[in-house]
PDBQT receptor file of N, H, CA, C and O in Angstrom, charges set to zero:
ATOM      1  N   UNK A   1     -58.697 108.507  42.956  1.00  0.00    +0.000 N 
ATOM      2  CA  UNK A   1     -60.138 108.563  42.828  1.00  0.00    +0.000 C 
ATOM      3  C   UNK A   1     -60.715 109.141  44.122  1.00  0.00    +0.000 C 
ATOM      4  O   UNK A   1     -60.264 108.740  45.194  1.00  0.00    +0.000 OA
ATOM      5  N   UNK A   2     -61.608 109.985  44.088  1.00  0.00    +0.000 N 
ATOM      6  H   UNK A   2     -61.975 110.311  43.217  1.00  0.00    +0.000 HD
ATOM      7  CA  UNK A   2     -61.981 110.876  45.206  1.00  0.00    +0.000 C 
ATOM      8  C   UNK A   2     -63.241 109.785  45.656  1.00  0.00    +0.000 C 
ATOM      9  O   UNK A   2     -63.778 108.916  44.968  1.00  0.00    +0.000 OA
ATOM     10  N   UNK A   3     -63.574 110.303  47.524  1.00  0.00    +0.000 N 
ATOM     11  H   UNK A   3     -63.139 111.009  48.083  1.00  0.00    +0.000 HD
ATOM     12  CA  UNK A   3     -64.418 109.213  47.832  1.00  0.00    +0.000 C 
ATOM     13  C   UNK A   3     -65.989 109.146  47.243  1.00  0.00    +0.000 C 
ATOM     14  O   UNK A   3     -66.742 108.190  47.432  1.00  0.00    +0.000 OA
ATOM     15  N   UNK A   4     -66.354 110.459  46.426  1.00  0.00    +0.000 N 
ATOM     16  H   UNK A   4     -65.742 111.235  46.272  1.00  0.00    +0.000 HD
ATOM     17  CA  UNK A   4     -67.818 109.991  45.848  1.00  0.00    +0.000 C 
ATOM     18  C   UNK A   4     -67.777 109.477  45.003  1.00  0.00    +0.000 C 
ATOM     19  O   UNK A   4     -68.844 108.893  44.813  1.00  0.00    +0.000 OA
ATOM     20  N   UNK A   5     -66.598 109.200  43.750  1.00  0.00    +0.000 N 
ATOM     21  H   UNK A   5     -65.731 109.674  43.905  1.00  0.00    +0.000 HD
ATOM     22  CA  UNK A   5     -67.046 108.112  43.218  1.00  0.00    +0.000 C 
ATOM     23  C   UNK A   5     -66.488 106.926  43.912  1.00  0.00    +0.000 C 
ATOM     24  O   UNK A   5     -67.110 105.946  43.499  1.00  0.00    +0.000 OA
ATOM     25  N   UNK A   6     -65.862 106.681  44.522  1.00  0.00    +0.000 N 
ATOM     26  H   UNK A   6     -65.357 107.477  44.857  1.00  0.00    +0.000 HD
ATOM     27  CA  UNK A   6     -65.601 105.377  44.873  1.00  0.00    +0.000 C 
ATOM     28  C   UNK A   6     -66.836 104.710  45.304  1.00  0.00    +0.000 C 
ATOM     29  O   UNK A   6     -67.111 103.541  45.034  1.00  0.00    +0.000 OA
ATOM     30  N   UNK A   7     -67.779 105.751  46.188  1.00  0.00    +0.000 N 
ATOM     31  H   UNK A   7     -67.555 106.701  46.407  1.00  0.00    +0.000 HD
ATOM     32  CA  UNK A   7     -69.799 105.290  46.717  1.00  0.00    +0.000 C 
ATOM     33  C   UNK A   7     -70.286 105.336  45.743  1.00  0.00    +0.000 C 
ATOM     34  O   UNK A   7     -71.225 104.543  45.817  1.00  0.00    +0.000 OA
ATOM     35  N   UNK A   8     -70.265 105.941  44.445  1.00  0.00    +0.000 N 
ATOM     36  H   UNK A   8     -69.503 106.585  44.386  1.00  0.00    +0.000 HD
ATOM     37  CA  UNK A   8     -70.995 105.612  43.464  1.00  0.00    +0.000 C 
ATOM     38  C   UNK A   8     -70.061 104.253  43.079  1.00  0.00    +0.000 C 
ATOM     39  O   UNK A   8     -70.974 103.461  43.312  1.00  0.00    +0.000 OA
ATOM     40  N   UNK A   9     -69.336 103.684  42.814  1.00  0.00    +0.000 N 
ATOM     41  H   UNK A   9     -68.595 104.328  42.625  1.00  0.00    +0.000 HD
ATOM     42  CA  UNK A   9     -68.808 102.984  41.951  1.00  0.00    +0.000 C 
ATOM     43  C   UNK A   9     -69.406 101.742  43.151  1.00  0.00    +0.000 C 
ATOM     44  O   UNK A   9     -70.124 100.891  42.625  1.00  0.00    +0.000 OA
ATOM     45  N   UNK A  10     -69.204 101.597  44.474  1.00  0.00    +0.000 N 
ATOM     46  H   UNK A  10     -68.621 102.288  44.901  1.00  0.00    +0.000 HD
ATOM     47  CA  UNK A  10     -69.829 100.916  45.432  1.00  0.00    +0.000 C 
ATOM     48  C   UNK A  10     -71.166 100.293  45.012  1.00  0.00    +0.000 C 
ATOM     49  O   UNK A  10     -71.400  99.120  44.722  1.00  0.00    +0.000 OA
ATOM     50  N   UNK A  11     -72.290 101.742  45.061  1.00  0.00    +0.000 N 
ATOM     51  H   UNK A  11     -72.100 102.695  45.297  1.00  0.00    +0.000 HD
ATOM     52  CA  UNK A  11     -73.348 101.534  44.782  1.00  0.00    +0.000 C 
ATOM     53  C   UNK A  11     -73.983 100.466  43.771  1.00  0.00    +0.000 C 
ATOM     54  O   UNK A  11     -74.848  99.609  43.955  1.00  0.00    +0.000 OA
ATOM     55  N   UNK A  12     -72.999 100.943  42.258  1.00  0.00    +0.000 N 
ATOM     56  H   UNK A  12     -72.297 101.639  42.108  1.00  0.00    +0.000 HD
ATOM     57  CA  UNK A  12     -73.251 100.435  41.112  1.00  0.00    +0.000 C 
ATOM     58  C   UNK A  12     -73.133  98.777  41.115  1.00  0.00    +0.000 C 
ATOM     59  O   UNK A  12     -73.879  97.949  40.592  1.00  0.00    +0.000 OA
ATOM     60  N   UNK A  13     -71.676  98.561  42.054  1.00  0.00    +0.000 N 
ATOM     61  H   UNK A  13     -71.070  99.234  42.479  1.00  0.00    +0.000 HD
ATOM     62  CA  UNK A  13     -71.916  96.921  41.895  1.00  0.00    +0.000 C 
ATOM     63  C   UNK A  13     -72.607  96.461  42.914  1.00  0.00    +0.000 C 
ATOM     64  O   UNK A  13     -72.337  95.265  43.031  1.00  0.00    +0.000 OA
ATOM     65  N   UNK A  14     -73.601  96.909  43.963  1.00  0.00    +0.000 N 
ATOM     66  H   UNK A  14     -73.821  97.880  43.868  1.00  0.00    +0.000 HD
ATOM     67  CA  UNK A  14     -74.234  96.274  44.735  1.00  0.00    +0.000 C 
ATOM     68  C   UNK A  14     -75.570  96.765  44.621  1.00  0.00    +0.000 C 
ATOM     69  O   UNK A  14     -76.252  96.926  45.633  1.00  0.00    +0.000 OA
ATOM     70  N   UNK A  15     -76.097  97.071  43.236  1.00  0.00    +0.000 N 
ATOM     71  H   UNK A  15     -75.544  96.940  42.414  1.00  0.00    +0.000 HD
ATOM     72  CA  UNK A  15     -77.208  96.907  42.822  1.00  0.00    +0.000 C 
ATOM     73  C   UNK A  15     -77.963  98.283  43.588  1.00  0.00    +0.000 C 
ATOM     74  O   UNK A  15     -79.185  98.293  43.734  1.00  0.00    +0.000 OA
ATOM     75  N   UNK A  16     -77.367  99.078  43.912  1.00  0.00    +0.000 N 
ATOM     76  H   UNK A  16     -76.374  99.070  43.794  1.00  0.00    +0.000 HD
ATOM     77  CA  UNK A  16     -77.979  99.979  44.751  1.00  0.00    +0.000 C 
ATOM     78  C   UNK A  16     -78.138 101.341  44.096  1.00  0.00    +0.000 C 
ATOM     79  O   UNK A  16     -77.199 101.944  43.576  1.00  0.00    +0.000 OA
ATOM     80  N   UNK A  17     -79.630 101.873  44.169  1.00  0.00    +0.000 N 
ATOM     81  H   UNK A  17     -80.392 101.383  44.592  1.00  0.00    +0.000 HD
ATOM     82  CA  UNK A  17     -79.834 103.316  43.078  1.00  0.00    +0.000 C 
ATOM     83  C   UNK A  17     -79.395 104.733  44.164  1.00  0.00    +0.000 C 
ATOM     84  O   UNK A  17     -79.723 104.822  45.347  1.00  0.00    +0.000 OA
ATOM     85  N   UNK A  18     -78.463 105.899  43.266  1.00  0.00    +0.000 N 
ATOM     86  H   UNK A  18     -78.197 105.827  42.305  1.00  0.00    +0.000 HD
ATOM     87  CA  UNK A  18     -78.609 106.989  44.026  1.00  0.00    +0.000 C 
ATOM     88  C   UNK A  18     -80.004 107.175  45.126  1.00  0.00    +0.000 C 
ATOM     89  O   UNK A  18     -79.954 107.518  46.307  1.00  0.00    +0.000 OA
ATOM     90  N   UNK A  19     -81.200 106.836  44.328  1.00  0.00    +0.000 N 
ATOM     91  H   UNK A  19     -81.241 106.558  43.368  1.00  0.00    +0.000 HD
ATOM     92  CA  UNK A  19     -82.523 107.405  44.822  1.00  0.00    +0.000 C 
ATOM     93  C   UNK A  19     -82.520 106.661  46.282  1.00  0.00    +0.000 C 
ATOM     94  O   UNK A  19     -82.929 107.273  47.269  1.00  0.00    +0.000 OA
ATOM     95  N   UNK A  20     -82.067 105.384  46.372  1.00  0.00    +0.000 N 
ATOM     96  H   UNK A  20     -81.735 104.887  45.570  1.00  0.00    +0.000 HD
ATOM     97  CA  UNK A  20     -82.154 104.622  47.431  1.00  0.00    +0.000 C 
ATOM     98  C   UNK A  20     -81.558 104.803  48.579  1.00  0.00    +0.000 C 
ATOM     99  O   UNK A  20     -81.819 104.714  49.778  1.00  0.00    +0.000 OA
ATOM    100  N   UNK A  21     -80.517 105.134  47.761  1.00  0.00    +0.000 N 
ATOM    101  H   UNK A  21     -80.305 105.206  46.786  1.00  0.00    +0.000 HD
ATOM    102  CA  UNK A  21     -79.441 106.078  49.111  1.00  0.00    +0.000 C 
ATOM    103  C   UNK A  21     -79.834 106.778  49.249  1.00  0.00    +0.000 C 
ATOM    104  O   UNK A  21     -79.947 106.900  50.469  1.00  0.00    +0.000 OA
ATOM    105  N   UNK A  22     -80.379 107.807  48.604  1.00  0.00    +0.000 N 
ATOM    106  H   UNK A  22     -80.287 107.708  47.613  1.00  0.00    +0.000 HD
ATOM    107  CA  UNK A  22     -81.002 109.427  49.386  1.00  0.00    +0.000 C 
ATOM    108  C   UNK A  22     -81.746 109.136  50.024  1.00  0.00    +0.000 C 
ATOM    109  O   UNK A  22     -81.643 109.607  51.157  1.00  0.00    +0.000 OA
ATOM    110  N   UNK A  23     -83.134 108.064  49.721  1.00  0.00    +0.000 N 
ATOM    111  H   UNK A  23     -83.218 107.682  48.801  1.00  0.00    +0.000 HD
ATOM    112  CA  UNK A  23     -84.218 107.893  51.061  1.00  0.00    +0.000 C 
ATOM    113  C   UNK A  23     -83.574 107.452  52.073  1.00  0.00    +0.000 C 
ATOM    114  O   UNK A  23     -83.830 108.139  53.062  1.00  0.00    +0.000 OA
ATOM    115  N   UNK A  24     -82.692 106.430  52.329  1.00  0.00    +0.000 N 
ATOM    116  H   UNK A  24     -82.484 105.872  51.526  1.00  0.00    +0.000 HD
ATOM    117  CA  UNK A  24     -82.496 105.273  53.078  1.00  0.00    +0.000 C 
ATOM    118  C   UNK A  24     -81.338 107.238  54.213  1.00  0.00    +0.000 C 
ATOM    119  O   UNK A  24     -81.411 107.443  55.425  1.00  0.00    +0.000 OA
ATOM    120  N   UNK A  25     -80.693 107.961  53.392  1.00  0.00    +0.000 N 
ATOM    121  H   UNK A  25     -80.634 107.794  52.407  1.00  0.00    +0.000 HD
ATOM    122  CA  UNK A  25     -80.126 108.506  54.241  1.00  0.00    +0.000 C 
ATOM    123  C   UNK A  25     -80.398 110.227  54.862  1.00  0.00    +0.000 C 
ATOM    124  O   UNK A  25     -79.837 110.961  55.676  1.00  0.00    +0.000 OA
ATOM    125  N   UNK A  26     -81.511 110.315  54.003  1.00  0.00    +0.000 N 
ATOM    126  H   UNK A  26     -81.966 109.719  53.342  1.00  0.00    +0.000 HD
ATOM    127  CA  UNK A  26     -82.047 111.480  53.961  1.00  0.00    +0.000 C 
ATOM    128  C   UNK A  26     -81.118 113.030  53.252  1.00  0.00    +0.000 C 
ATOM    129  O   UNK A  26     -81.232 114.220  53.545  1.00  0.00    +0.000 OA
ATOM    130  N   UNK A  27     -80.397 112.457  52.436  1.00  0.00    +0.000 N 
ATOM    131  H   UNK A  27     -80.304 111.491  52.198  1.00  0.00    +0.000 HD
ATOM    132  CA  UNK A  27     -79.602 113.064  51.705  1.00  0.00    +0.000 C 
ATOM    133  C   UNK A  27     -79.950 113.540  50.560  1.00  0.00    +0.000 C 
ATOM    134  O   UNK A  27     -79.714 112.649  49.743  1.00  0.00    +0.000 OA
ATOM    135  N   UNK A  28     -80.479 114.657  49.915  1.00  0.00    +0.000 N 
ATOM    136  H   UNK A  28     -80.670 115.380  50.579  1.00  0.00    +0.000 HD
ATOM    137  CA  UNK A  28     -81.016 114.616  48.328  1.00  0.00    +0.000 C 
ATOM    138  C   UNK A  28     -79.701 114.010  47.364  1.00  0.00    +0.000 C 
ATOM    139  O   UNK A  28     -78.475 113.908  47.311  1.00  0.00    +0.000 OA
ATOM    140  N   UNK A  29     -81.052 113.685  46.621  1.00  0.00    +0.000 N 
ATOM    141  H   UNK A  29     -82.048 113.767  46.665  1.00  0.00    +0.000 HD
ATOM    142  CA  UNK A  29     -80.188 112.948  45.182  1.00  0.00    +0.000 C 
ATOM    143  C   UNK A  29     -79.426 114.176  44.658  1.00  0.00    +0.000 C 
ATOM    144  O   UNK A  29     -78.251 113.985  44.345  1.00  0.00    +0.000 OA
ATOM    145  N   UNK A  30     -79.871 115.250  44.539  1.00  0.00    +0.000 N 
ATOM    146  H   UNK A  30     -80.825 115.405  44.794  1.00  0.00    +0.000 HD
ATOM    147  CA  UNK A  30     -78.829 116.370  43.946  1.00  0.00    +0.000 C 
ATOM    148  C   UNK A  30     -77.596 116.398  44.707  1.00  0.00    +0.000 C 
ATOM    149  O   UNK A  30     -76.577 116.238  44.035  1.00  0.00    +0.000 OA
ATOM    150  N   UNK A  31     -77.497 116.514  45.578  1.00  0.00    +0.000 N 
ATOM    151  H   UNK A  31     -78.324 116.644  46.124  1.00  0.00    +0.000 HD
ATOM    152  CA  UNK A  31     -76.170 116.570  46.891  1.00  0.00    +0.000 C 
ATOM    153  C   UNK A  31     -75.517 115.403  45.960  1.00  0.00    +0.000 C 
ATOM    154  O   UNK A  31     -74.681 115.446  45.057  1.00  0.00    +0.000 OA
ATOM    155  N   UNK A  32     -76.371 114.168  46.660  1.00  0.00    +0.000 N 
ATOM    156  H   UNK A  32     -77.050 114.133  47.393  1.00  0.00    +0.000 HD
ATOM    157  CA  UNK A  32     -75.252 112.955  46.085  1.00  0.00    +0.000 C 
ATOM    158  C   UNK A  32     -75.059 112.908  44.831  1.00  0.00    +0.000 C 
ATOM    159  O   UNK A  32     -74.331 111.982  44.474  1.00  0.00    +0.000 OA
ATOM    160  N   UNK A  33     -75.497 113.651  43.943  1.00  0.00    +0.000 N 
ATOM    161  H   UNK A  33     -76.089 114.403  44.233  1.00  0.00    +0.000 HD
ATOM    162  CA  UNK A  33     -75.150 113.485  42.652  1.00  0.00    +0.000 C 
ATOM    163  C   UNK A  33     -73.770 113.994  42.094  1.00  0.00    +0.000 C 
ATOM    164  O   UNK A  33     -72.960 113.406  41.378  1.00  0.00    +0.000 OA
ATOM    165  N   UNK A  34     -73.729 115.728  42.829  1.00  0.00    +0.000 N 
ATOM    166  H   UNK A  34     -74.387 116.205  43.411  1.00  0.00    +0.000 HD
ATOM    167  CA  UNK A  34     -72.870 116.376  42.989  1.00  0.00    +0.000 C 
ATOM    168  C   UNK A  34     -71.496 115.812  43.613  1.00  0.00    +0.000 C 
ATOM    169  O   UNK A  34     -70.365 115.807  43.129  1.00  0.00    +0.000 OA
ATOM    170  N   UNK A  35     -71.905 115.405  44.677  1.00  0.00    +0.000 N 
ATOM    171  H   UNK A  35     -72.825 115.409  45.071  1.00  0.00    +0.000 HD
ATOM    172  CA  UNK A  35     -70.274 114.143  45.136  1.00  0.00    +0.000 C 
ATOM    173  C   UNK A  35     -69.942 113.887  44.417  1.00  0.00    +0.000 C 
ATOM    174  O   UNK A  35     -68.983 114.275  43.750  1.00  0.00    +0.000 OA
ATOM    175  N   UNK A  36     -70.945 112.804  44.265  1.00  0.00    +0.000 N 
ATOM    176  H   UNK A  36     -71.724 112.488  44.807  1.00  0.00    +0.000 HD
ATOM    177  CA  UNK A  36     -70.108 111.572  43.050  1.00  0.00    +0.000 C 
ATOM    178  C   UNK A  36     -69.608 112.143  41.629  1.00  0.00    +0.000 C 
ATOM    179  O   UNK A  36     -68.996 111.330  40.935  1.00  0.00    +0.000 OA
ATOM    180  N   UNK A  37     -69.765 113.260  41.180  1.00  0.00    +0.000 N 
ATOM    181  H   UNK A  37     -70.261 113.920  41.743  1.00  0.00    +0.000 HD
ATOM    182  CA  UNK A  37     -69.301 114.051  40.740  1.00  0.00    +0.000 C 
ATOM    183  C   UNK A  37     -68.299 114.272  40.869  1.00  0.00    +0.000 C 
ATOM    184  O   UNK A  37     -67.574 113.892  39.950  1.00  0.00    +0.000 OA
ATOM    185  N   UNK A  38     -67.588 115.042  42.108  1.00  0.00    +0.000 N 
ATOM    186  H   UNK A  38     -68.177 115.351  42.855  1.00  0.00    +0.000 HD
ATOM    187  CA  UNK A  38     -66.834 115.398  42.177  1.00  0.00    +0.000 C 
ATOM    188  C   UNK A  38     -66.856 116.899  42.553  1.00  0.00    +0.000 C 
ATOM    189  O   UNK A  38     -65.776 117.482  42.646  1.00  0.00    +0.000 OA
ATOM    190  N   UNK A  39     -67.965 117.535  42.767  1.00  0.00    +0.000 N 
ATOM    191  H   UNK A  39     -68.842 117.061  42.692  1.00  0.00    +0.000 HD
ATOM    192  CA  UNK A  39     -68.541 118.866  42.430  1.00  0.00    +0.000 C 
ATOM    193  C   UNK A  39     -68.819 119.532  43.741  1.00  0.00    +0.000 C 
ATOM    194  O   UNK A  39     -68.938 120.743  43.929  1.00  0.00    +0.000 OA
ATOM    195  N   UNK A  40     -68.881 118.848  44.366  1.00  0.00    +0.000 N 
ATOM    196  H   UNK A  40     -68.784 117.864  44.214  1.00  0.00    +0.000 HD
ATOM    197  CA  UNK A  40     -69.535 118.766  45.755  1.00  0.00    +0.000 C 
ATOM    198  C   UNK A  40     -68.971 117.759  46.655  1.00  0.00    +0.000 C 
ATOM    199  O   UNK A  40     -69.129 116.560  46.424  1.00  0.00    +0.000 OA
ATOM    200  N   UNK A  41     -67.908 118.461  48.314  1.00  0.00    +0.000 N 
ATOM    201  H   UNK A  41     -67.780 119.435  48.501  1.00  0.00    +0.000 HD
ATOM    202  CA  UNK A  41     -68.064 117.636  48.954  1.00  0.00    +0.000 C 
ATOM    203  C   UNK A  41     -68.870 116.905  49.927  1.00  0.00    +0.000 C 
ATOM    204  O   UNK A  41     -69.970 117.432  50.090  1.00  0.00    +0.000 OA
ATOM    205  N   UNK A  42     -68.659 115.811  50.652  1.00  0.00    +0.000 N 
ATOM    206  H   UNK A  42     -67.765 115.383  50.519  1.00  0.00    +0.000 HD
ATOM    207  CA  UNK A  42     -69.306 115.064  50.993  1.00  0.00    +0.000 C 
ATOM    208  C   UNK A  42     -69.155 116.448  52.708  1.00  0.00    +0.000 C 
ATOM    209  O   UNK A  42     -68.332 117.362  52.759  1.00  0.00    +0.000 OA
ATOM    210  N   UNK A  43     -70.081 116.161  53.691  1.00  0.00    +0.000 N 
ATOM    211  H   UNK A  43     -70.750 115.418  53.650  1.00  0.00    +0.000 HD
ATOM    212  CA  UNK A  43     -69.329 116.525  55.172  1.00  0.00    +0.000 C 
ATOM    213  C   UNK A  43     -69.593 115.373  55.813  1.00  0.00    +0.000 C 
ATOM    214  O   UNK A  43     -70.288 114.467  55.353  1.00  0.00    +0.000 OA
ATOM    215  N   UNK A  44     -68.944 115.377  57.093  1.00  0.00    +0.000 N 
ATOM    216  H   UNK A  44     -68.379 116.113  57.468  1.00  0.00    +0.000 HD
ATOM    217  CA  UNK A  44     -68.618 114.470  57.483  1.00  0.00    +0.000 C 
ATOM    218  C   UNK A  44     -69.920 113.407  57.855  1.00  0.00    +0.000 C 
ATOM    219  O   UNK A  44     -70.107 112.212  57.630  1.00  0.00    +0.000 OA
ATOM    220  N   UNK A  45     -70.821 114.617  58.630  1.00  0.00    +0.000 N 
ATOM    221  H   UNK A  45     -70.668 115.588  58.813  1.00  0.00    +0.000 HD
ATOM    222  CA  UNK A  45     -72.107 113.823  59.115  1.00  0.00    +0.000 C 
ATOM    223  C   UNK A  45     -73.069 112.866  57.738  1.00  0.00    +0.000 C 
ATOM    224  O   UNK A  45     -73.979 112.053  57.902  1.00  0.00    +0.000 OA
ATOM    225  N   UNK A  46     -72.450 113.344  56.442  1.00  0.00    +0.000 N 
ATOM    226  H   UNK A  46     -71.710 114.005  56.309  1.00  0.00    +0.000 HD
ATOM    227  CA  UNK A  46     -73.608 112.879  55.652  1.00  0.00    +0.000 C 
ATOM    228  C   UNK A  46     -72.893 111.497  54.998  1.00  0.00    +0.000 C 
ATOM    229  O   UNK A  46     -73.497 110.605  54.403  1.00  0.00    +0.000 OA
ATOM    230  N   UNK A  47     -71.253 111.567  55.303  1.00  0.00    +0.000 N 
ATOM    231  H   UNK A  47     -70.762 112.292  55.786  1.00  0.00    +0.000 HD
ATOM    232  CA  UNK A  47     -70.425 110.533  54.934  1.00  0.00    +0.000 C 
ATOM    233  C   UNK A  47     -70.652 109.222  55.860  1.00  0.00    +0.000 C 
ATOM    234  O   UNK A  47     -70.744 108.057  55.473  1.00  0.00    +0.000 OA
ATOM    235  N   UNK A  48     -70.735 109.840  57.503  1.00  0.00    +0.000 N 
ATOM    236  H   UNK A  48     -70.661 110.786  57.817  1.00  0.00    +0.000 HD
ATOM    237  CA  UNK A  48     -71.199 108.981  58.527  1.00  0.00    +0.000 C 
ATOM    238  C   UNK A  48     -72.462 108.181  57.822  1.00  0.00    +0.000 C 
ATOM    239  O   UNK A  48     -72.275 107.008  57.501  1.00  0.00    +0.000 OA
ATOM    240  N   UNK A  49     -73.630 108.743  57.598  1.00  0.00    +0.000 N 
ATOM    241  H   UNK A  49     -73.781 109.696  57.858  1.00  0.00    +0.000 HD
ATOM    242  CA  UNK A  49     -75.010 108.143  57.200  1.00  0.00    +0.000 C 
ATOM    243  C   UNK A  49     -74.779 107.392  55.896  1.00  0.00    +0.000 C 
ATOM    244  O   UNK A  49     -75.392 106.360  55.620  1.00  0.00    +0.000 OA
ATOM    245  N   UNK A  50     -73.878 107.949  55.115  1.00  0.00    +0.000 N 
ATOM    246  H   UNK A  50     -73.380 108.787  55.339  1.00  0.00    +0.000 HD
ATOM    247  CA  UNK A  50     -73.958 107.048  53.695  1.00  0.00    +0.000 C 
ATOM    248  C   UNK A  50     -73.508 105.355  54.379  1.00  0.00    +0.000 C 
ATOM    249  O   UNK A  50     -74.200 104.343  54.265  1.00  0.00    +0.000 OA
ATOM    250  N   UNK A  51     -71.908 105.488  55.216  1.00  0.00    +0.000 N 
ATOM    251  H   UNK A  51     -71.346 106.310  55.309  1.00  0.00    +0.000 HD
ATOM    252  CA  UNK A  51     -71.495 104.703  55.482  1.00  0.00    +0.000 C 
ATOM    253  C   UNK A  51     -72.427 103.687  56.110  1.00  0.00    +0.000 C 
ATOM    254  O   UNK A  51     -72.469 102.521  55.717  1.00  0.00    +0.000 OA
ATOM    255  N   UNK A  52     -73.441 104.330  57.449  1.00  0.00    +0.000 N 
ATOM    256  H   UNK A  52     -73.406 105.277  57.768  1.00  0.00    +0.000 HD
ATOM    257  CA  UNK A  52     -74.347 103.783  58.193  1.00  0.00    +0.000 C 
ATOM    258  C   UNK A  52     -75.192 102.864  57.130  1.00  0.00    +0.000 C 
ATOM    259  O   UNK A  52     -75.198 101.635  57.055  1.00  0.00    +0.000 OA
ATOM    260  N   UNK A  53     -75.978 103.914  56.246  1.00  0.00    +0.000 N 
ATOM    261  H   UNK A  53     -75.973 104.913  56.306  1.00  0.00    +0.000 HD
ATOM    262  CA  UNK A  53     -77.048 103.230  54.879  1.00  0.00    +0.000 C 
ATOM    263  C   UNK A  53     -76.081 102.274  54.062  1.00  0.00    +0.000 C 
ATOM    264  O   UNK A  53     -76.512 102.205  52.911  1.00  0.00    +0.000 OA
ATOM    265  N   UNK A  54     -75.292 101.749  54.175  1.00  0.00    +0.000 N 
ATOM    266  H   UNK A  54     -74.942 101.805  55.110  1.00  0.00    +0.000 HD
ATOM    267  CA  UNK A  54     -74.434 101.084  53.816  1.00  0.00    +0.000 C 
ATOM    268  C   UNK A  54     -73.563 100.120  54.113  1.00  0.00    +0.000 C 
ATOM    269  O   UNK A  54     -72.522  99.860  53.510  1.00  0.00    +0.000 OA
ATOM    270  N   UNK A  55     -74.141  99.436  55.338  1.00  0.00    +0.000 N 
ATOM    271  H   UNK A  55     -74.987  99.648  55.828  1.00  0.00    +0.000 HD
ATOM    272  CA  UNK A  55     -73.370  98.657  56.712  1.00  0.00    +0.000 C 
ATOM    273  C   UNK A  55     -71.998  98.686  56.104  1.00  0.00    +0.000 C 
ATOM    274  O   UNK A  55     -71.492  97.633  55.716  1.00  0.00    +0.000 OA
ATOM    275  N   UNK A  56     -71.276 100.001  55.984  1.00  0.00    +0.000 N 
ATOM    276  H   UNK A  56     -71.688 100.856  56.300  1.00  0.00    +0.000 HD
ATOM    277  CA  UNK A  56     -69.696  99.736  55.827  1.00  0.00    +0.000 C 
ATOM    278  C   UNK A  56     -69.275 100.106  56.791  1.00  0.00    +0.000 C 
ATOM    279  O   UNK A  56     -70.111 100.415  57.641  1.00  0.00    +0.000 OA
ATOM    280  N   UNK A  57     -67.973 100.242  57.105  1.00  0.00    +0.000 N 
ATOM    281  H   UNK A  57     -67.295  99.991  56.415  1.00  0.00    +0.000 HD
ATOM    282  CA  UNK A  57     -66.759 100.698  58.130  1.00  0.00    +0.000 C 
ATOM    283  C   UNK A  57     -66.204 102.122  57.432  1.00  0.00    +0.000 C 
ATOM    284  O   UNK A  57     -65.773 102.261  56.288  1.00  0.00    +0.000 OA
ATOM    285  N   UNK A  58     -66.339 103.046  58.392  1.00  0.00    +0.000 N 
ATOM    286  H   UNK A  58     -66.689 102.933  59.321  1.00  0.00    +0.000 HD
ATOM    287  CA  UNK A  58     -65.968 104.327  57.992  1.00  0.00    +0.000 C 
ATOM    288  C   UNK A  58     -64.923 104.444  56.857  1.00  0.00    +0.000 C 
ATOM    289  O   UNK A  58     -64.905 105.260  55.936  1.00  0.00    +0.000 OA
ATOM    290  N   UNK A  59     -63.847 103.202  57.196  1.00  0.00    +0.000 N 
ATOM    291  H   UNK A  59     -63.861 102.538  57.944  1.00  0.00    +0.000 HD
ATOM    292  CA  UNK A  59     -62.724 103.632  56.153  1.00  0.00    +0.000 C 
ATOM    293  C   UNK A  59     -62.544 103.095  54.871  1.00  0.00    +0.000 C 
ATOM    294  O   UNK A  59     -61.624 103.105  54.054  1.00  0.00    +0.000 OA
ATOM    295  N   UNK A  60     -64.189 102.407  54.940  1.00  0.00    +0.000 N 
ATOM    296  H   UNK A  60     -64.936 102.399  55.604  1.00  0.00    +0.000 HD
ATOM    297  CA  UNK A  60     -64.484 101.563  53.741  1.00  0.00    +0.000 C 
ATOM    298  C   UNK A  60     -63.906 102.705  52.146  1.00  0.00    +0.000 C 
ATOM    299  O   UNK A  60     -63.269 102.308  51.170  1.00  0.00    +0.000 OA
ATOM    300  N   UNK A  61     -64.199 103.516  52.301  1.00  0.00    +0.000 N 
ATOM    301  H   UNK A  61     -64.716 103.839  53.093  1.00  0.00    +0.000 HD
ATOM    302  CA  UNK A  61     -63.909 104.531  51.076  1.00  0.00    +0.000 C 
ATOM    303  C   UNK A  61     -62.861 105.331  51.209  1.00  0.00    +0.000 C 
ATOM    304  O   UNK A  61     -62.482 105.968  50.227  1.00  0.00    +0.000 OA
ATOM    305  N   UNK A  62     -62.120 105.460  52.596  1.00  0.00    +0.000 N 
ATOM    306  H   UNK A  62     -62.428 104.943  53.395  1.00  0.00    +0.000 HD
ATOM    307  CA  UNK A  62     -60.745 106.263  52.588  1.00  0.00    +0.000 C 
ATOM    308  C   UNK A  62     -59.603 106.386  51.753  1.00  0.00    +0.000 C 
ATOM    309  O   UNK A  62     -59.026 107.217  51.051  1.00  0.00    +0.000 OA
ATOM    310  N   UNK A  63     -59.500 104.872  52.231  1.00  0.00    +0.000 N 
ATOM    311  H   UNK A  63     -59.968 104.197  52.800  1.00  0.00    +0.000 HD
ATOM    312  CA  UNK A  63     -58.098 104.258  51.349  1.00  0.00    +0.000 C 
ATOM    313  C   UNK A  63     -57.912 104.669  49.741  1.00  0.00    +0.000 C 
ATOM    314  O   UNK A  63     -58.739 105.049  48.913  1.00  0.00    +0.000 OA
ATOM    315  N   UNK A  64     -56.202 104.385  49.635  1.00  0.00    +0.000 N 
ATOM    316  H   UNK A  64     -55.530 104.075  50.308  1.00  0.00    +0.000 HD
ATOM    317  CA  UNK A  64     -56.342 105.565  48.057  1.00  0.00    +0.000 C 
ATOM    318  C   UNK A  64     -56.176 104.432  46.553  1.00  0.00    +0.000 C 
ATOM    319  O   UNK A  64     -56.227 104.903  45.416  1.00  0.00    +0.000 OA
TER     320      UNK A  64
C-alpha cells in the first residue's frame, strides 16, 4: 500500500476530512486527492507538513 493511502486510510479513522488537512497544511485538496490516489506523489516538504498537521512521527506512514 503506497503512503497516500495509508494518510487517507489514517485520516478516515481519526475522523479527519481531506478539506481539513488541506487548510490545516496548506496543501490543495486536489494535490491530496491525487496522492491518496495514487496519481500523484507526495514531495517531501508536503509529507513533512501532512505529518506535522498530524502530530505523527515521520515514519508513521513508511513502514510496508
Amino acid at each position: 500500500m503506497h503512503i497516500g493511502k495509508k494518510i487517507q486510510l489514517y485520516l478516515i479513522e481519526h475522523g479527519i476530512t481531506q478539506k481539513e488537512l488541506s487548510k490545516e497544511t496548506g496543501i490543495s485538496a486536489s494535490k491530496l486527492s491525487l496522492s491518496f490516489e495514487g496519481k500523484r506523489k507526495l514531495t517531501i516538504p508536503e509529507y513533512e507538513l501532512i505529518c506535522w498537521a498530524l502530530d505523527v512521527k515521520p515514519d508513521k506512514f513508511m513502514s510496508t
